[in-house]
N, C-alpha and C positions, 0 to 999 in steps of 0.2 A: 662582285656582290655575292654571288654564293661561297665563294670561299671564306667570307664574312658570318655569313648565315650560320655554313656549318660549325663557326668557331664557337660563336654565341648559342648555337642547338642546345638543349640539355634533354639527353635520350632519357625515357625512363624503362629501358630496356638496357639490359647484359648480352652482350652475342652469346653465352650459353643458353640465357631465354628461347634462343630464335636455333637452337639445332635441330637435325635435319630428324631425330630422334624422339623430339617433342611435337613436329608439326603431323597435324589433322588429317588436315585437309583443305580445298579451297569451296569459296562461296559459289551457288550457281541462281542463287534467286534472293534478292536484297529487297527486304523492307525498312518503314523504320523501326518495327518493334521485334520483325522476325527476319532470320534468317536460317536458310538452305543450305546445306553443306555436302559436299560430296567426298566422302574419305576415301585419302588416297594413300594413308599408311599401308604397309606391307600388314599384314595378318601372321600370326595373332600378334593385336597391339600388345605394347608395354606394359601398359596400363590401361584394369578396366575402363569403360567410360557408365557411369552412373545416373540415371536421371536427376538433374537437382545441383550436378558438379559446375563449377566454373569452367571454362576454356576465356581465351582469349582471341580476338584477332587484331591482322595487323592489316595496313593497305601497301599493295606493294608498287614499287615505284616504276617498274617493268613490266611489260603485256609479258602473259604467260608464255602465250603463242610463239614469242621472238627469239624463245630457242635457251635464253641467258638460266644460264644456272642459277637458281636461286639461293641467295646468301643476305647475313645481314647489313647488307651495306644496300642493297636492291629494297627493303622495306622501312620504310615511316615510322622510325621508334619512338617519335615524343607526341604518338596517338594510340591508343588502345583501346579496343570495343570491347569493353565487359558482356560476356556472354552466360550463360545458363542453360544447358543443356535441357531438352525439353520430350523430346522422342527420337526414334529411329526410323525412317522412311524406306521402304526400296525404291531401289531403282526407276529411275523413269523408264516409262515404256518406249521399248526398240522403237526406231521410227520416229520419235517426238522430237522437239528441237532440244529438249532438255538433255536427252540421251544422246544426244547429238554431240553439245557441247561438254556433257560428263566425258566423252569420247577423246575428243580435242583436249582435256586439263589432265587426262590419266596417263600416265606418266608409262612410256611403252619397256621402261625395264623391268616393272614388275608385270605378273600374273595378268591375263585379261579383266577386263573392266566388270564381269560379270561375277569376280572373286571379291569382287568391293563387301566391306562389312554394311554398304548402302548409305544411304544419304540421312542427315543428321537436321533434324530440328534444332533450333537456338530461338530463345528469347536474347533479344539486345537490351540490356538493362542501362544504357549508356555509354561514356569513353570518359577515358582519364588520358588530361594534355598536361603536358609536360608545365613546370614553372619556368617562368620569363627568366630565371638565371639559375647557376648549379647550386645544387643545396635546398632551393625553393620547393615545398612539397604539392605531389600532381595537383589539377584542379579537377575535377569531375563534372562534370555536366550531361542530365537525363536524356538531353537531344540529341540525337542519330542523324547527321547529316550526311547525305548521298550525292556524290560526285563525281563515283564513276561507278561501271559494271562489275557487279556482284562477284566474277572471279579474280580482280583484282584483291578480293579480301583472301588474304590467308590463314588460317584456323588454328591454334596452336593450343597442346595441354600446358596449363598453367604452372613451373615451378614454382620453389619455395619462394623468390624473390619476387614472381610477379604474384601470387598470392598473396605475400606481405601487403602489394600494392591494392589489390582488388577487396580483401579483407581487411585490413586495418588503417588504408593510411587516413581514412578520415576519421580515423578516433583522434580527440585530442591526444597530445602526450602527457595534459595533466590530468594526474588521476587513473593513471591508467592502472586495472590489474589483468593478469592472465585467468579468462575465465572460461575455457574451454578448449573443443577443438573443435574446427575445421570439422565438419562430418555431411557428405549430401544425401546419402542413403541407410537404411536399416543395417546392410551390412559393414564388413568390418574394413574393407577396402584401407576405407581412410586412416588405421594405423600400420600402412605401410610404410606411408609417409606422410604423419600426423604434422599439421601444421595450427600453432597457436591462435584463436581468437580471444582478441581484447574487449574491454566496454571502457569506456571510463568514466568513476563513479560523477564526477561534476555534471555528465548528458542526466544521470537519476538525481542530485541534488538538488529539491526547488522543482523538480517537471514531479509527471505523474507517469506512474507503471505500472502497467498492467499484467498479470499471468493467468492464460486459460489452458483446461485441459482437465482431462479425466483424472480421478483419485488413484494415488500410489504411483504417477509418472512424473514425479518431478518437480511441479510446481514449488513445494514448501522449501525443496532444497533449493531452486534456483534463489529463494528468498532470502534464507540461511545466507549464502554464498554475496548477495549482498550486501548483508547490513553485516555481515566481517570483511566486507572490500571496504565499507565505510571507515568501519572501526578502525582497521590498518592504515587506508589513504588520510585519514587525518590523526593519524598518533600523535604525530609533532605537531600538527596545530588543529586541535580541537575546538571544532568549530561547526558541527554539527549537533543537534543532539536529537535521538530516535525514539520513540515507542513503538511496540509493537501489542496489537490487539490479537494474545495467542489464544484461539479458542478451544485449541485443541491439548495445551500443556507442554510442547515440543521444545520451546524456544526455551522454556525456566528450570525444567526437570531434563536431568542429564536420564537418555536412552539409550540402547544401544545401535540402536540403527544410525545415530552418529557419532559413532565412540563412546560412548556413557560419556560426552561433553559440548551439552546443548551450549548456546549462543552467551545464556548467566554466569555458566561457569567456567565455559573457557576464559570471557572478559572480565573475570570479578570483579576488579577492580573499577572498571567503566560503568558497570550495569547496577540496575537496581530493579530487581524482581520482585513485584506486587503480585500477592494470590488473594484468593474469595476466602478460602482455609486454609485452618491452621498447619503446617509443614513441619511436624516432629522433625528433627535432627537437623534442623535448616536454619541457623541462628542470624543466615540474612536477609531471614523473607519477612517482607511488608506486609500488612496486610490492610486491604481496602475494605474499612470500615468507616461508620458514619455514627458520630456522637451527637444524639438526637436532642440531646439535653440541649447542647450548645449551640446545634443548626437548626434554629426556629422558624427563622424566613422561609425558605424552602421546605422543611419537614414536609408537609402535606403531600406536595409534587412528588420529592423521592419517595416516600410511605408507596405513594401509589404506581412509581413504575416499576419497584421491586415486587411487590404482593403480586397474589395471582390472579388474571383477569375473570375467574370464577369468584374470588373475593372482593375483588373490585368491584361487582354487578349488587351487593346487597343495599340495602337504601341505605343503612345506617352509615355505612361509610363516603357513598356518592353525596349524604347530606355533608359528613364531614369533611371533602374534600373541596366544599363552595366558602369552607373557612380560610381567615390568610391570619396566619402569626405574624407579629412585629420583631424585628432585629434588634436584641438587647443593644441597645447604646446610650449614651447619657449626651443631649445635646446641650448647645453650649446656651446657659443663663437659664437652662430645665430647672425648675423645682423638683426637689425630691416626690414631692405627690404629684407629679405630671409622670415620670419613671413608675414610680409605684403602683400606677393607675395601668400602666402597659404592663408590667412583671405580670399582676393579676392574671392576665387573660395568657402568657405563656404559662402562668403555673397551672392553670387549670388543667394544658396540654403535658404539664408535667406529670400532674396527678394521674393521667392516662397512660402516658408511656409505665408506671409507677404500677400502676394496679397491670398493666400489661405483661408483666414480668421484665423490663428493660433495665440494668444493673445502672446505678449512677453512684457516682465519685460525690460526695457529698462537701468534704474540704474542697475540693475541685471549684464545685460552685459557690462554696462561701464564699472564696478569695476572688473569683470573678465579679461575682453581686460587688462585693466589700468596695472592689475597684473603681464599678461606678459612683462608687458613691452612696450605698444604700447601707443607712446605719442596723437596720434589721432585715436582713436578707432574705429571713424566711417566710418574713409577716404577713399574707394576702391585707391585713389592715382591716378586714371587716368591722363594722360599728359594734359595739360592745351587747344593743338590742338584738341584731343579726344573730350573733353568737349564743347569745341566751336561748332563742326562742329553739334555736336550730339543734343544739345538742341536746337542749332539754324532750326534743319531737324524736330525738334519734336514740338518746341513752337515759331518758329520764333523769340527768342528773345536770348540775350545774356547770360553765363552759371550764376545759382547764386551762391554763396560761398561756400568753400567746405563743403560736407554733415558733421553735425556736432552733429547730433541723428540718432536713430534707422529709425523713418519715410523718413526722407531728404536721409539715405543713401539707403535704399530699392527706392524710388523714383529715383535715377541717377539708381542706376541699371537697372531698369524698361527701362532709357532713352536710357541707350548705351547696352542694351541686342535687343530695337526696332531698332537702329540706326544701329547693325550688321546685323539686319536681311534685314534692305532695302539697306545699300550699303556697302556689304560683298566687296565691290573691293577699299573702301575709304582709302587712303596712311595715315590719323591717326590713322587703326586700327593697324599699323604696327610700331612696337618698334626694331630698331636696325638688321633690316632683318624680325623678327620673328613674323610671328602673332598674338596679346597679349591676343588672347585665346587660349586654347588648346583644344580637342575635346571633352573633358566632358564638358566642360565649355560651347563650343559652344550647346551641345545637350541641359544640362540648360536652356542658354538663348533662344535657338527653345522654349521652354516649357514652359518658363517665360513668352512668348509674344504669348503663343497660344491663340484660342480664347473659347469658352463656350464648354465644353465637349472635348478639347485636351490640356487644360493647369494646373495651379495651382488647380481649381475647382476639380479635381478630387479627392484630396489630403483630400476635407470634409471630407470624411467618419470617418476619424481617427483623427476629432476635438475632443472627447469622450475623448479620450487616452492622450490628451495634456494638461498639465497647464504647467505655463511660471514658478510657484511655486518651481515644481515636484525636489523630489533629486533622486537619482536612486534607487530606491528602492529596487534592487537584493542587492545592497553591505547592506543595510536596513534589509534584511531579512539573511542576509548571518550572520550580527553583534548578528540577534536576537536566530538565531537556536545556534550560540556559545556562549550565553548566557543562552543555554537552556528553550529560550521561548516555546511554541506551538506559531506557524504560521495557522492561518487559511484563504486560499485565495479562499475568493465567489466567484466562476464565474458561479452562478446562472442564470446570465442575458446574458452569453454567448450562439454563435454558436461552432461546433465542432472545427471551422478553430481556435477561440480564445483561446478557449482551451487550444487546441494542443499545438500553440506559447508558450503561459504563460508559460504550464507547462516544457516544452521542455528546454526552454530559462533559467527559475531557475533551473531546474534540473542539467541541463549544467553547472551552476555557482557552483553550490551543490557540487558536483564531482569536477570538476577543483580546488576546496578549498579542500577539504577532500584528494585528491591525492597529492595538494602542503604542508599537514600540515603533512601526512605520510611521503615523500621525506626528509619531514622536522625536522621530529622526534617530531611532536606539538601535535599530536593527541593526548594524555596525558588520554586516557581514555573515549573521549569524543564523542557521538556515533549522528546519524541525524538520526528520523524513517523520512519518508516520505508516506502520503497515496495518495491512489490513488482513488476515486470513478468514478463507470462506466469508466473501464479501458480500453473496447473497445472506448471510444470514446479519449483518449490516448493514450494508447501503438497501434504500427502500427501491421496489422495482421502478421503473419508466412512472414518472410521474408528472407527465406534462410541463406546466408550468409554473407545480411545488417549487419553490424554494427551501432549501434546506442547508444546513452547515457543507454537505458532502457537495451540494451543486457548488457551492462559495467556493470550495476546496478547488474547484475543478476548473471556475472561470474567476477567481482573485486570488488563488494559492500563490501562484507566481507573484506576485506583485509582493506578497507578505513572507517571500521563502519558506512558503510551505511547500513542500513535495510527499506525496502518497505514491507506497507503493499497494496494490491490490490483488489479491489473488482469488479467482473462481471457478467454477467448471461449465460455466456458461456464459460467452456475452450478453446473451440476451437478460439476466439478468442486472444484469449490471444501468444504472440509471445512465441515459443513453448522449446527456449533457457531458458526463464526466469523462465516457467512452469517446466522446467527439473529442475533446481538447486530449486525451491523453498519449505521448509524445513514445512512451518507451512498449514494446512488448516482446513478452516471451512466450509463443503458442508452444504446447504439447500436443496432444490426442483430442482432436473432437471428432466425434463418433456423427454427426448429423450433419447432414446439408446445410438444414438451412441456418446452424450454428455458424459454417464455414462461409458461408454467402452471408450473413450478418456479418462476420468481420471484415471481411474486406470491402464492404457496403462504407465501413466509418475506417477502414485506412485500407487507399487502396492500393499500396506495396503488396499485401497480400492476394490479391487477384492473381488467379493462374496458380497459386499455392495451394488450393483449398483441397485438391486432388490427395496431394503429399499429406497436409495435416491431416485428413480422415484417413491417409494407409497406415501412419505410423504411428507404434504402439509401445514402442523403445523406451523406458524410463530416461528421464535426462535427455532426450535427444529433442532439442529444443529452433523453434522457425523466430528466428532474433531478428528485431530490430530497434536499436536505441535512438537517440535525438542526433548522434552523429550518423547513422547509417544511411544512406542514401538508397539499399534494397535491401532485401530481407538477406542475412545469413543462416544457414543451418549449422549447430553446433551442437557436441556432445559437452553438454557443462558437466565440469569440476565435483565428485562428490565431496559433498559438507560430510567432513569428520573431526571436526573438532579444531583442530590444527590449523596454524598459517600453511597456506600451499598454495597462495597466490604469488607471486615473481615481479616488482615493480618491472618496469623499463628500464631503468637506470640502471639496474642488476645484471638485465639479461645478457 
């Protein structure tokens, strides 16, 4: 029967793993989360040992005591306790049974027991068992099972191949790229013998990621680093497609900090880079504009989360903002004077953007009007009494022909919006009984006919946002992420308020599409990331039990392949729904307790880290862990320079 066992064994050790060159030391005090080590290598070790480094151990099949040399045929290869180095202890004190049995495991060919480099703290982060046949890869499991006495464990530094094991074998192999190294401390140790750490992008595709950490360490490159793992891992089948909310300009404008070739221009071809401005020399930059002519439905809403909450406070515009425009369309068996009757009250708004200074394409809107149907496009149709009385009060003279362009008809508007305002009791403003305005209409014309600082003028600020050009650019961006483009929107030259809008407003459209294409059965595989940089200055803080797009994202993202990645310099401000569900993270520097102790409050792989994340100050030196990791890695990521320098699998 055991000859049988051993046939069927599958070791996941190499007997170079287990040389006499590599081994620690042995266990003198076994828990399940901690264990005790008493080093018995000769001094000076080979290799430093680092707080934060791997080691492994193994269980040995032989009592120390019984004299048997140890070799790997004496220890349990297809079990290994993932360990993590945690402190350095002395010695137990003479006399104690601890010192006792340190006595009894120290090996009487070297140096007295009191030359020991001392006794070794370990976290037990788990074991990795062998697969049920060769070829099967380990299984892992967080439970520390104890079966026998602690110096039965023996302590081993981890080579390259059990590293492979400890760091990467639970990264899927799809998707993988190389996205750092191996690194447990500030120093350089670790490119003695640098060993590669993976992610693979499928654990970020669809989940949520998060990046915290102080400015200038990292974070925006770890970002960089993967939305080009994206763009590579699916060159041949393009099946992603990204935005990125750049608030900072990084990702569209080539700098040097990553090679003068930010993320737009190394992928030209994939991406499509929307800016707020104009971009001299840049013949492929979009630009996110809004054609106020043509978006009448919503005008009001956007008007007012672009302006500035200082202009937003005047009455004149708070009256105008309890108005709602109608959506030009012609429905079906409409009378032309049922249409006609709605234009009215959007031209009124026309006439304001118009006296505003807002530029409008005037063929533009003929051919649109003409389309529904409207034989005179520009006509508000006022009764011919109307007309009289109204320009005879205004210019003394008789009315001229009906409006017959854009100018002529913003112009009568002008006339009978001032003719209401002076003789609100005049029997032509009255059609049929009815007053032939209604109260939005009237608040308009209040507005139309204010004067310097309570009318159209206030309306400037959000000339930036308008060409007469502009197509809609969400359904634009909507066409390009189901195409699998990268979207990258600069809002470099933004305040927070624009931000917020932009990103709120696409994000909104994001979801509304991904939930009608689920309902719909279209979703065919097809996933959106979305980043997020400086996410405090988008997601809104801890907000109970606000519902918002960003919570949606957080607890129905998955369902609609949506995936967000985030980046900030505090958990705490991060909405604390989105923080619970999110699956991936990459920590840098946090400088506070109670930053450190918040995170590991909502994932708690990071307990016992928070130590480490407040000492380390290293750009790039990053505490990982993705939806394949099972504990946290420390790694030095990859600088983003432009360039492919990621290494499939397959390659390596």
């Amino acid at each position: 029967m055991n000859a049988i066992r051993e046939l069927l064994s599958n070791p996941l050790l190499k007997p170079e793993s287990l040389f006499q060159d590599q081994h620690l030391g042995m266990g003198i005090q076994l828990q399940f989360r901690t264990l005790r080590v008493l080093i018995t290598h000769a001094m000076p070790l080979t290799h430093p040992l680092v707080p934060g480094q791997f080691v492994f151990g193994v269980m040995a099949k032989v009592n120390p005591s019984s004299g048997a040399a140890l070799c790997a045929a004496h220890l349990a290869q297809d079990h290994i306790f993932v360990l993590r180095i945690q402190d350095l202890e002395a010695l137990p004190e003479p006399g104690s049974r601890e010192h006792a049995l340190c006595q009894r495991l120290w090996p009487q060919a070297i140096p007295p027991l009191e030359e020991s480099l001392g006794v070794m703290r370990c976290e037990v982060l788990g074991a990795f068992e062998a697969g049920s046949l060769p070829g099967d890869p380990p299984r892992f499991s967080s439970t520390m099972h104890v079966q026998d006495v602690a110096h039965r464990m023996h302590v081993y530094r981890a080579d390259r191949a059990v590293m492979e094991t400890l760091v990467n074998s639970t990264v899927p192999p799809k998707g993988r790229i190389n996205f750092g190294l191996v690194r447990a401390g500030e120093d350089k140790s670790y490119l003695a013998d640098p060993h590669n750490a993976y992610i693979s992008m499928m654990d970020i595709r669809g989940k949520r990621t998060a990046m915290f950490g102080k400015t200038r360490l990292g974070k925006s490159n770890v970002v960089k680093l993967i939305v080009q793992g994206m763009l590579e891992v699916t060159a041949q089948d393009p099946h992603v497609g990204q935005i990125i909310f750049d608030v900072n300009g990084e990702y569209a404008n080539t700098n040097p900090q990553d090679g003068d070739s930010a993320i737009a221009t190394a992928y030209k071809d994939r991406c499509l880079p929307y800016f707020l401005k104009n971009m001299d020399g840049n013949p492929d930059a979009l630009l996110l504009r809004f054609n106020f002519y043509e978006r009448t439905h919503d005008a009001f809403e956007v008007l007012q989360q672009l302006l500035p909450p200082e202009v937003n406070q005047v009455d004149a515009l708070r009256n105008l903002y309890t108005c709602s425009l109608p959506k030009l369309e012609r429905y079906e068996h409409e009378h032309e004077a049922q249409l006609q009757r709605r234009l009215r009250k959007v031209m009124i708004f026309w006439a304001i953007l118009h006296t505003a200074g807002f530029e409008s394409d005037t063929l533009k809107i003929k051919a649109w009007l003409q389309s529904l149907g409207l034989s005179q496009p520009f006509n508000p149709c006022f009764s011919q009494n109307l007309r009289k009385a109204a320009y005879l009060a205004h210019t003394k003279l008789p009315p001229p022909s009906a409006p017959f362009n854009f100018t002529t008809m913003a112009y009568e508007m002008r006339t009978i919006a001032s003719f209401m305002q002076q003789y609100p009791n005049d029997p032509s403003l009255n059609s049929n009984g009815y007053f032939i305005f209604d109260e939005d209409e009237q608040i308009m014309c209040k507005f139309l006919c204010a004067g310097l600082g309570e009318g159209p003028d206030l309306l400037r600020t959000c000339l930036e946002f308008h060409s007469p050009s502009a197509t809609d650019f969400t359904t634009d961006i909507i066409d390009g992420l189901s195409a699998a483009k990268t979207v990258v929107i600069n809002l470099g030259s933004a305040n927070e308020q624009i931000i917020r809008y932009f990103a709120k407003s696409i994000c909104l459209s994001i979801f509304r599409e991904q939930e009608r294409k689920f309902v719909s059965n279209q979703l065919n595989g097809r996933y959106v990331q979305i980043y997020f940089e400086e996410a405090h200055m988008i997601f809104p803080p801890n907000a109970g039990t606000v519902i918002d797009v960003y919570s949606r994202f957080a607890k129905e993202g998955a369902k609609f392949n949506i995936g967000i990645v985030y980046s900030t310099q505090s958990p705490t401000t991060v909405n604390r729904d989105l923080l619970s569900q999110t699956e991936n993270f990459f920590i840098g520097h946090l400088s506070s307790e109670t930053e450190a102790d918040y995170l590991s409050s909502v994932q708690s792989a990071f307990k016992g880290r928070e130590d480490t994340i407040m000492r380390n100050r290293t750009p790039g030196w990053m505490q990982m862990l993705t939806y394949s990791h099972r504990y946290v890695v420390p790694i030095q990521a990859y600088r983003y320079e432009g360039r492919q320098q990621f290494v499939l699998p397959s390659q390596v």
